[in-house]
Structures are given as structure tokens and as C-alpha cells.
C-alpha positions as CSV (number, residue, x, y, z in Angstrom):
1,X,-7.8,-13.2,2.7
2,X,-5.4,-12.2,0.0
3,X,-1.9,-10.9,0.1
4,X,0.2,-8.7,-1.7
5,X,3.8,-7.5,-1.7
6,X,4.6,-3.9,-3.3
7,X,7.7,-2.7,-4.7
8,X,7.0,1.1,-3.9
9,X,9.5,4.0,-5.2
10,X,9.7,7.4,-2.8
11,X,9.0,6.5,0.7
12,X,12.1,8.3,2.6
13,X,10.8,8.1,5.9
14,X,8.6,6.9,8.8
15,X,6.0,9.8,7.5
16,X,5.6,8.2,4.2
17,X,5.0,5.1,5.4
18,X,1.8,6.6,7.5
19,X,0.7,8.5,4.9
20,X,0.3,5.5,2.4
21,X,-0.8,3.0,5.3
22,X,-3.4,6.2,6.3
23,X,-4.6,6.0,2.2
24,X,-4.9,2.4,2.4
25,X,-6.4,1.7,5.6
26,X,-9.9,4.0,3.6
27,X,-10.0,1.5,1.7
28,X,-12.6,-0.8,2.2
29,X,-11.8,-4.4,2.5
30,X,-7.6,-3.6,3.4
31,X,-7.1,-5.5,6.2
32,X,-3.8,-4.6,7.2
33,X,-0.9,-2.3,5.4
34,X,2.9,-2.9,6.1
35,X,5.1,-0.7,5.0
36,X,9.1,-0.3,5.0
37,X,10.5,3.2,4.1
38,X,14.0,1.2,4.1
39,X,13.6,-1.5,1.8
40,X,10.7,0.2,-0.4
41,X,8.6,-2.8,0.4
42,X,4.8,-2.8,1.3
43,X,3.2,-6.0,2.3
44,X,-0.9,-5.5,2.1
45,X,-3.6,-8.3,3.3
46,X,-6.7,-7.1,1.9
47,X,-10.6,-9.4,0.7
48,X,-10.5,-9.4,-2.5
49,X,-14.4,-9.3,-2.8
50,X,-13.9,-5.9,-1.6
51,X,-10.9,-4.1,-3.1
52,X,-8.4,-5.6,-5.4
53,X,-4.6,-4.9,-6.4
54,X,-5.1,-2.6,-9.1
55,X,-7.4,-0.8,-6.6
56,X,-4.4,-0.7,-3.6
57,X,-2.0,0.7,-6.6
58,X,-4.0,3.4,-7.2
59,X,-4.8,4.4,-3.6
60,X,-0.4,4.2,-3.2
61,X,-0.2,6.4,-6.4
62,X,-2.7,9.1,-5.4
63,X,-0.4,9.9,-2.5
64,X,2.6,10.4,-5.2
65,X,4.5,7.1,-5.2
66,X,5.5,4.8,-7.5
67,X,4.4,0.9,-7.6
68,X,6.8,-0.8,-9.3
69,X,5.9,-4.8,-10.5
């Protein structure tokens, strides 16, 4: 199981975490999405012979926010 952590711009609220979390959890192969509207931080757990980082960006960036690196 790999992890990632996520610098992600626009999340204001409890909402925007669920909606990203929601986008992510489609995914296949995300194992588990934590998200903080407060510090802008997501923390994702995901196989990596199913998904992979760029593939959690974009599913974050479809819903509107920004992934910074």
C-alpha cells in the first residue's frame, strides 16, 4: 500500500472535503482519503497496481481544486 500527501488549494469547508473524498473513493484501488479543509492537506493510501498519483490528481482536479507539489 502506497501513501500520499496532497497540498490541495480551495477546500473552504467540511463539504469540500466530501466532495473530493466522494471523487476519490470511485477510484479504484484508493484505499482510504483524508482530507483537511483547514490545513489544505489530503493524506491518500491507495495500491499502486491499481491507480497511481498522477491518477488521484486528476480525480482532485476534476472537482475544481488545485494540487499543489
Amino acid at each position: 500500500m502506497d501513501k500520499i500527501k496532497l497540498n490541495i488549494e480551495g477546500m473552504h469547508c467540511p463539504s469540500c472535503e466530501v466532495l473530493i473524498a466522494d471523487e476519490l473513493n470511485e477510484l479504484d484501488g484508493v484505499k482510504k482519503a483524508e482530507l483537511d479543509h483547514v490545513s489544505g492537506i489530503g493524506n491518500i493510501e491507495f495500491d499502486s497496481s491499481k491507480t497511481n498519483k498522477q491518477q488521484i490528481i486528476s480525480a482532485i482536479k476534476k472537482e475544481g481544486y488545485k494540487v499543489r507539489r
